[in-house]
N, CA, C and O atoms as CSV, one atom per row, in Angstrom:
chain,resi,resn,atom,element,x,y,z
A,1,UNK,N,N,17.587,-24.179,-101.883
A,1,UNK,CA,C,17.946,-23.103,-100.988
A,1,UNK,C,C,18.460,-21.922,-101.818
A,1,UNK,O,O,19.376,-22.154,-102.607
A,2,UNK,N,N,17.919,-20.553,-101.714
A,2,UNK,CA,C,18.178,-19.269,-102.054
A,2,UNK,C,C,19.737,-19.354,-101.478
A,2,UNK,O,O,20.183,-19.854,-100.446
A,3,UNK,N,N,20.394,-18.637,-102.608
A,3,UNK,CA,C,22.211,-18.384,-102.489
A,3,UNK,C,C,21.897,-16.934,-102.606
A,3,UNK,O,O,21.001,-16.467,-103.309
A,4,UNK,N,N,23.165,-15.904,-101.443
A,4,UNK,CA,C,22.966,-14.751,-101.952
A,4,UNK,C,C,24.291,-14.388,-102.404
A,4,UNK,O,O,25.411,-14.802,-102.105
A,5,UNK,N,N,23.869,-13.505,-103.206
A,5,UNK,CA,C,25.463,-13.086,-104.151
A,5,UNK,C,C,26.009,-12.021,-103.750
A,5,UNK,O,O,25.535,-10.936,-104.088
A,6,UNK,N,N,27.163,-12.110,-102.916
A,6,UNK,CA,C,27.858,-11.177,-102.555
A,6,UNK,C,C,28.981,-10.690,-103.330
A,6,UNK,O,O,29.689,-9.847,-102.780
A,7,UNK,N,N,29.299,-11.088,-104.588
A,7,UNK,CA,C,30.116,-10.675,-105.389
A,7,UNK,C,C,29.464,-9.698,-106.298
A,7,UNK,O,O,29.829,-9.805,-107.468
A,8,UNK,N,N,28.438,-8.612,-106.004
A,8,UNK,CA,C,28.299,-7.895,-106.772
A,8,UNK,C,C,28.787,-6.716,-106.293
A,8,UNK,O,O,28.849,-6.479,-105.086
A,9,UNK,N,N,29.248,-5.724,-107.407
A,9,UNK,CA,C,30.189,-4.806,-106.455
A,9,UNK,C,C,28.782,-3.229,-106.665
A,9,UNK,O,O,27.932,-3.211,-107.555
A,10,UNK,N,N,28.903,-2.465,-105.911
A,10,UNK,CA,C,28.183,-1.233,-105.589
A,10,UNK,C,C,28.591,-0.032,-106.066
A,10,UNK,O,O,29.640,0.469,-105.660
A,11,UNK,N,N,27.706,0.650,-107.107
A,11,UNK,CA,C,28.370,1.403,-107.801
A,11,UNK,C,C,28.137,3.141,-107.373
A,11,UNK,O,O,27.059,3.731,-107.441
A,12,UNK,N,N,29.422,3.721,-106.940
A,12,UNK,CA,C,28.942,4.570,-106.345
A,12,UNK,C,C,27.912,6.035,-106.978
A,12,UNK,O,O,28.113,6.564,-108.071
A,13,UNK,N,N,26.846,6.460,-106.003
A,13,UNK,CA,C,25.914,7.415,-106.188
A,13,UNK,C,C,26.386,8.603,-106.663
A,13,UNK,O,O,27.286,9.118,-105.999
A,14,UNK,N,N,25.969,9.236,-107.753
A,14,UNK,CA,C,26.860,10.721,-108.179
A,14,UNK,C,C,25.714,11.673,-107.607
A,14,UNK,O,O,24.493,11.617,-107.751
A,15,UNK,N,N,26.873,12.950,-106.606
A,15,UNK,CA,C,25.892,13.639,-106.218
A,15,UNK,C,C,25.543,14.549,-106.955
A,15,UNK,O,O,26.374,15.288,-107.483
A,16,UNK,N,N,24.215,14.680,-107.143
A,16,UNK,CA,C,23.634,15.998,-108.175
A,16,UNK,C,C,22.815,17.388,-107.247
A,16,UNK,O,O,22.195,17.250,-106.192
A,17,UNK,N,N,23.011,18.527,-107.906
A,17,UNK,CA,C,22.695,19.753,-107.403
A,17,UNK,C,C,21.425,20.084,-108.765
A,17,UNK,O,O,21.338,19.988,-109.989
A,18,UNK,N,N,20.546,20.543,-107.511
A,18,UNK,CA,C,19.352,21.341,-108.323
A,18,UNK,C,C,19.246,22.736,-107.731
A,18,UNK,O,O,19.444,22.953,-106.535
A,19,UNK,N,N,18.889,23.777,-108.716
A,19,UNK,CA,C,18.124,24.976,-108.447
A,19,UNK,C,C,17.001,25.304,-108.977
A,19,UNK,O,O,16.746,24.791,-110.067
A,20,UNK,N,N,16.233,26.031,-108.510
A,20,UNK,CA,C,14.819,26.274,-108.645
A,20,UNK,C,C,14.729,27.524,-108.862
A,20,UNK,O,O,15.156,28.320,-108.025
A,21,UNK,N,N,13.990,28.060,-110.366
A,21,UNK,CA,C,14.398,28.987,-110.930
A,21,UNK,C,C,12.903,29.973,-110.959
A,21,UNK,O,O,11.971,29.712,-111.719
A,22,UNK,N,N,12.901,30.905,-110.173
A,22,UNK,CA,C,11.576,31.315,-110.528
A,22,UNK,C,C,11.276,32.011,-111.017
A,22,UNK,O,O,12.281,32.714,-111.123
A,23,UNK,N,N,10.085,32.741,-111.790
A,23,UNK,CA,C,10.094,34.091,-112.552
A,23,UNK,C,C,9.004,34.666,-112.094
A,23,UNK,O,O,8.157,33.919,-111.606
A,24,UNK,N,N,8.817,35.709,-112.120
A,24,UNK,CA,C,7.778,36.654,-111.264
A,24,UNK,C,C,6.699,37.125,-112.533
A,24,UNK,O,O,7.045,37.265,-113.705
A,25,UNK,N,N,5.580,37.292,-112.102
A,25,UNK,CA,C,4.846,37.072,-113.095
A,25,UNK,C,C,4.870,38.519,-114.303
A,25,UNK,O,O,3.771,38.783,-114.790
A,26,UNK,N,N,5.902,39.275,-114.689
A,26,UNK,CA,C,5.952,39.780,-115.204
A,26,UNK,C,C,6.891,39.466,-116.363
A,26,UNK,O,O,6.764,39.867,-117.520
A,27,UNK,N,N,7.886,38.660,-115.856
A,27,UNK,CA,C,8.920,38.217,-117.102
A,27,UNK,C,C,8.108,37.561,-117.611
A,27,UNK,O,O,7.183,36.964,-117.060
A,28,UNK,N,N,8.492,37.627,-119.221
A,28,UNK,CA,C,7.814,36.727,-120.562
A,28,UNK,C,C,8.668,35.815,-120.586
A,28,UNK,O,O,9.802,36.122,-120.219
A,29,UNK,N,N,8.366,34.210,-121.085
A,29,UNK,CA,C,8.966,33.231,-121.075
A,29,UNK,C,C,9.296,33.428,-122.888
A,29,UNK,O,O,8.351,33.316,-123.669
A,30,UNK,N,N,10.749,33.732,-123.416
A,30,UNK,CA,C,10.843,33.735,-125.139
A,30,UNK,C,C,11.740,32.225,-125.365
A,30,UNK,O,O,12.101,31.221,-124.751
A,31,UNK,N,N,11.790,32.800,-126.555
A,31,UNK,CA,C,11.985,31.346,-126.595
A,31,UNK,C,C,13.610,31.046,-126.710
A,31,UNK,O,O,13.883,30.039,-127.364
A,32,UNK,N,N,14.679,31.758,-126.180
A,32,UNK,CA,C,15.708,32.161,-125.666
A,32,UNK,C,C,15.548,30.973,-124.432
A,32,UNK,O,O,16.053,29.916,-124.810
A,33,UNK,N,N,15.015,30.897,-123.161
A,33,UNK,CA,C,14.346,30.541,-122.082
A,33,UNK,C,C,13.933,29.518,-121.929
A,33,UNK,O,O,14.007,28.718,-120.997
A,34,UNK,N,N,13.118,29.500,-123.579
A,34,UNK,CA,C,12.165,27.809,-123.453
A,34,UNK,C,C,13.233,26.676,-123.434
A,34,UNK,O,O,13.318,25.685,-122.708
A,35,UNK,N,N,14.325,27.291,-124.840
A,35,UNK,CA,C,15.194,26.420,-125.430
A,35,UNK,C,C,16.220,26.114,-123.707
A,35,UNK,O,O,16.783,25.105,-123.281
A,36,UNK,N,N,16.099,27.189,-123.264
A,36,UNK,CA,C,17.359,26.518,-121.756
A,36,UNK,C,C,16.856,25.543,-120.806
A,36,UNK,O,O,17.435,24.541,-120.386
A,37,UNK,N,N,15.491,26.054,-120.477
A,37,UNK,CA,C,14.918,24.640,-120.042
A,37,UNK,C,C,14.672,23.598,-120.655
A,37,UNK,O,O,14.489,22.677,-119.859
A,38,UNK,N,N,14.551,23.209,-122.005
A,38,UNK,CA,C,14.191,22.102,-122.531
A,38,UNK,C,C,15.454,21.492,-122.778
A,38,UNK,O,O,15.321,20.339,-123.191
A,39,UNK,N,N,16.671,21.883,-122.663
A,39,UNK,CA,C,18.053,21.243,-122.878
A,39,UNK,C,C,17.986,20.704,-121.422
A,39,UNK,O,O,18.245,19.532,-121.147
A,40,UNK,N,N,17.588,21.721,-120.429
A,40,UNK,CA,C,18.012,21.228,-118.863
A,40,UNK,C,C,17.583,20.148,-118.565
A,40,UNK,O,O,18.053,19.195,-117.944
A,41,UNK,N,N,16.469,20.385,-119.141
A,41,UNK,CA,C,15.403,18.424,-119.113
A,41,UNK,C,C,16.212,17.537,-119.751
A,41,UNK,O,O,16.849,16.594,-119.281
A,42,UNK,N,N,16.109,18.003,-121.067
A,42,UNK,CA,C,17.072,16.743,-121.668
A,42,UNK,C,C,18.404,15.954,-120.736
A,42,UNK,O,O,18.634,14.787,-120.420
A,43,UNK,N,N,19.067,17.210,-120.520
A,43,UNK,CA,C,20.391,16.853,-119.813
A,43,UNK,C,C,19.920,16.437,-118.428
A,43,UNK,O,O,20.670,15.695,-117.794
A,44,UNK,N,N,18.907,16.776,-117.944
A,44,UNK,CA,C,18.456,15.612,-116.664
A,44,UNK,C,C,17.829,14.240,-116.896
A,44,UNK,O,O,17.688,13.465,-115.950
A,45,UNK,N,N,17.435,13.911,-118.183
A,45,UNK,CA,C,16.922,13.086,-118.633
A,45,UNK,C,C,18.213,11.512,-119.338
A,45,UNK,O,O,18.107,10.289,-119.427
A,46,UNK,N,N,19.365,12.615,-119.695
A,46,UNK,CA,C,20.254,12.121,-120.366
A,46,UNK,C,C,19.461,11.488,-121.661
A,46,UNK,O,O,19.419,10.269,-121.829
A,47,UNK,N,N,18.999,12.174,-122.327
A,47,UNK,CA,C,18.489,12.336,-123.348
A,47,UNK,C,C,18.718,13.270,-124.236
A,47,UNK,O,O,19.191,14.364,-123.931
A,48,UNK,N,N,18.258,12.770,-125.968
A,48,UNK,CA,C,18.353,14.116,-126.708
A,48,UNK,C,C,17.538,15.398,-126.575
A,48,UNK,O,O,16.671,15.279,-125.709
A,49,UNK,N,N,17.552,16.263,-127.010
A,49,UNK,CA,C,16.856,17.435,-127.484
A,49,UNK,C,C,15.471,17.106,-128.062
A,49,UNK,O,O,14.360,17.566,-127.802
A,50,UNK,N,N,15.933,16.055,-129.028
A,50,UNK,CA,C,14.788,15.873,-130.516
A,50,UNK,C,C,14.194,14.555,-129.312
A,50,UNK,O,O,13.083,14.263,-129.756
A,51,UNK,N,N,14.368,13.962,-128.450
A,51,UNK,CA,C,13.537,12.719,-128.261
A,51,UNK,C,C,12.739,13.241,-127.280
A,51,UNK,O,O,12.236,12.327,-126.626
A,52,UNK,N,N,12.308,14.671,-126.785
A,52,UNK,CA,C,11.026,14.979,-125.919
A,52,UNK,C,C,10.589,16.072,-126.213
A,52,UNK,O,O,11.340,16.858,-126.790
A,53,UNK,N,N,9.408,16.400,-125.942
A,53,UNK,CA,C,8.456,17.427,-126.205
A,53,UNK,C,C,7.959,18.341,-124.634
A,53,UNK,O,O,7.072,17.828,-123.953
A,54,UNK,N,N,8.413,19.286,-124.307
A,54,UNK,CA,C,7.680,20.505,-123.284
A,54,UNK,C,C,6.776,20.756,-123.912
A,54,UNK,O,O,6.929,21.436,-124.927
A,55,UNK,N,N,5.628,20.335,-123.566
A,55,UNK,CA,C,4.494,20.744,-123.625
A,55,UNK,C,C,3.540,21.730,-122.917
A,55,UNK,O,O,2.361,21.935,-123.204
A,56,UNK,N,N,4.317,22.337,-121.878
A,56,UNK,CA,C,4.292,23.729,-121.061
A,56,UNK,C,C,5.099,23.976,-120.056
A,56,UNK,O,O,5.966,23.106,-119.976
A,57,UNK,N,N,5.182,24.783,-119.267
A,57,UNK,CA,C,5.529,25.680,-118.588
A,57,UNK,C,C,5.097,26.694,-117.778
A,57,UNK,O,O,4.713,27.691,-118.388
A,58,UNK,N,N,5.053,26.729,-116.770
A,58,UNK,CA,C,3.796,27.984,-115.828
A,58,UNK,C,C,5.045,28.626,-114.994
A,58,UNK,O,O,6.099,28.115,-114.616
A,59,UNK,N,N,4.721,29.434,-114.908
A,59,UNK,CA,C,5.286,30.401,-114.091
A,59,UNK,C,C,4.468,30.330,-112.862
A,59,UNK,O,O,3.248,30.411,-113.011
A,60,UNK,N,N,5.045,30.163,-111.431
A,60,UNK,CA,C,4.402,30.116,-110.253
A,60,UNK,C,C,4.478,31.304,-109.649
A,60,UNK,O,O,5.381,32.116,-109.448
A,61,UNK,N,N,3.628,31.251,-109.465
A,61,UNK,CA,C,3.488,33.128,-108.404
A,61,UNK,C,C,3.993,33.197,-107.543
A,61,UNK,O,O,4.075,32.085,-107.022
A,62,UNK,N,N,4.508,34.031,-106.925
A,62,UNK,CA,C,5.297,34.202,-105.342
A,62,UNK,C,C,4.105,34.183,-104.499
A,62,UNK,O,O,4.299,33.730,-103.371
A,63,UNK,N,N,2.559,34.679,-104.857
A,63,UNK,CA,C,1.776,34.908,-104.005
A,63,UNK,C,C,1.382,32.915,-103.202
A,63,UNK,O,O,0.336,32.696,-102.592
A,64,UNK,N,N,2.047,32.233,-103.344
A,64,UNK,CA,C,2.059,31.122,-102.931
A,64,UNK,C,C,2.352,30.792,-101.398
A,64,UNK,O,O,3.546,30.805,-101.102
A,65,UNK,N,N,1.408,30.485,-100.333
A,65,UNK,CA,C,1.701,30.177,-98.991
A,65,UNK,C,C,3.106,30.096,-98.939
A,65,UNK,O,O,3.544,30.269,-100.076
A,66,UNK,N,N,4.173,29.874,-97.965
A,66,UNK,CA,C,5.414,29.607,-97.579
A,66,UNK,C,C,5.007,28.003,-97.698
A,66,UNK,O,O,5.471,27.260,-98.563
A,67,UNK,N,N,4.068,27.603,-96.687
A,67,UNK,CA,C,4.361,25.598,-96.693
A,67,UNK,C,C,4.245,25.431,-98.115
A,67,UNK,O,O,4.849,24.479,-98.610
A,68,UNK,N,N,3.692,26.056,-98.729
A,68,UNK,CA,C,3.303,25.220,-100.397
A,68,UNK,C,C,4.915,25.557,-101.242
A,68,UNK,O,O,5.148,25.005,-102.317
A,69,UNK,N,N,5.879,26.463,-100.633
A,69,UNK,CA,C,7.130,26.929,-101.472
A,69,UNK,C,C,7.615,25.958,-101.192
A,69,UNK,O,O,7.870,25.127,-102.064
A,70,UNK,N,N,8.013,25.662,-99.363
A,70,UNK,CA,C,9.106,24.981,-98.986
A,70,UNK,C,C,8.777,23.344,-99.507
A,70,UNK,O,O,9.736,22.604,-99.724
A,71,UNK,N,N,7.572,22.915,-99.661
A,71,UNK,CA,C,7.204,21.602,-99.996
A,71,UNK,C,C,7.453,21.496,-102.029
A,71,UNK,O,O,7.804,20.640,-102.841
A,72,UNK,N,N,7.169,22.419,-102.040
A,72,UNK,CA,C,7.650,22.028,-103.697
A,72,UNK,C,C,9.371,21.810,-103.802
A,72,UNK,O,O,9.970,21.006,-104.516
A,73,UNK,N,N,10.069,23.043,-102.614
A,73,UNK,CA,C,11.132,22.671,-102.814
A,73,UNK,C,C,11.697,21.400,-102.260
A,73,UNK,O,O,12.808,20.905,-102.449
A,74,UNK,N,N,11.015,21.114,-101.769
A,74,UNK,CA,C,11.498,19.739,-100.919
A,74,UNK,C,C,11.074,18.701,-102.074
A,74,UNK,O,O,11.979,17.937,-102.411
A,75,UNK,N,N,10.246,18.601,-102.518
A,75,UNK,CA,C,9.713,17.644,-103.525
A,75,UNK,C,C,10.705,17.448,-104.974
A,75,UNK,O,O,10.730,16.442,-105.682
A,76,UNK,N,N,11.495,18.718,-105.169
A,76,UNK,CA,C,12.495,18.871,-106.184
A,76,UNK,C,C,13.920,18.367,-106.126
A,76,UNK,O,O,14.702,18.283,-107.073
A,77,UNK,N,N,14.117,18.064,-104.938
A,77,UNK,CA,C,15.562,17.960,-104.304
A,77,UNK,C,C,15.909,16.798,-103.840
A,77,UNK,O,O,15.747,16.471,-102.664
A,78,UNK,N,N,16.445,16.034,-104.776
A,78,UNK,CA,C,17.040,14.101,-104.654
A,78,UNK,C,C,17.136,14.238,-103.716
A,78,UNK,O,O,17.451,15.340,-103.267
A,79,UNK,N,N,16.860,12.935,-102.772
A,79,UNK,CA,C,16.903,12.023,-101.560
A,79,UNK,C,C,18.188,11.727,-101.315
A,79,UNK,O,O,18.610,11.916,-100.174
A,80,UNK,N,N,18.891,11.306,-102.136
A,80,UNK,CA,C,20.037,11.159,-101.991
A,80,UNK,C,C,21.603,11.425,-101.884
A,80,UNK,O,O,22.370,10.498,-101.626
């Protein structure tokens, strides 16, 4: 017979905040920019600097439907 273990204790969820950063297709991405997002990854990754590689970056156009904005933003933003 399966025993269930109720002595495990539940560790509570840390809430995290995202923003969504956009650039209009005239700003140049330097590398001032690259380096802030690739730390932001890291530090969402809880990882180093040196243990990942950005291998790009796109700039999304504003000319983008509204459902296709609000669904990316929805797609970005923990469940929890």
């Amino acid at each position: 017979m399966l025993k269930s273990d109720n002595n495990k204790q539940s560790k509570p969820i840390e809430s995290l905040s995202y923003q969504i950063a956009e650039l209009s297709e005239t700003d140049q991405l330097n590398d001032e920019l690259l380096a802030v997002i690739t730390a932001a990854i890291a530090a969402s990754l809880n990882r180093s600097i040196h243990s990942i590689v950005v291998r790009s970056i796109r700039i999304i156009a504003d000319s983008s439907p509204v459902w296709n904005r609000a669904a990316r933003r929805e797609l970005t933003i923990p469940w929890f």
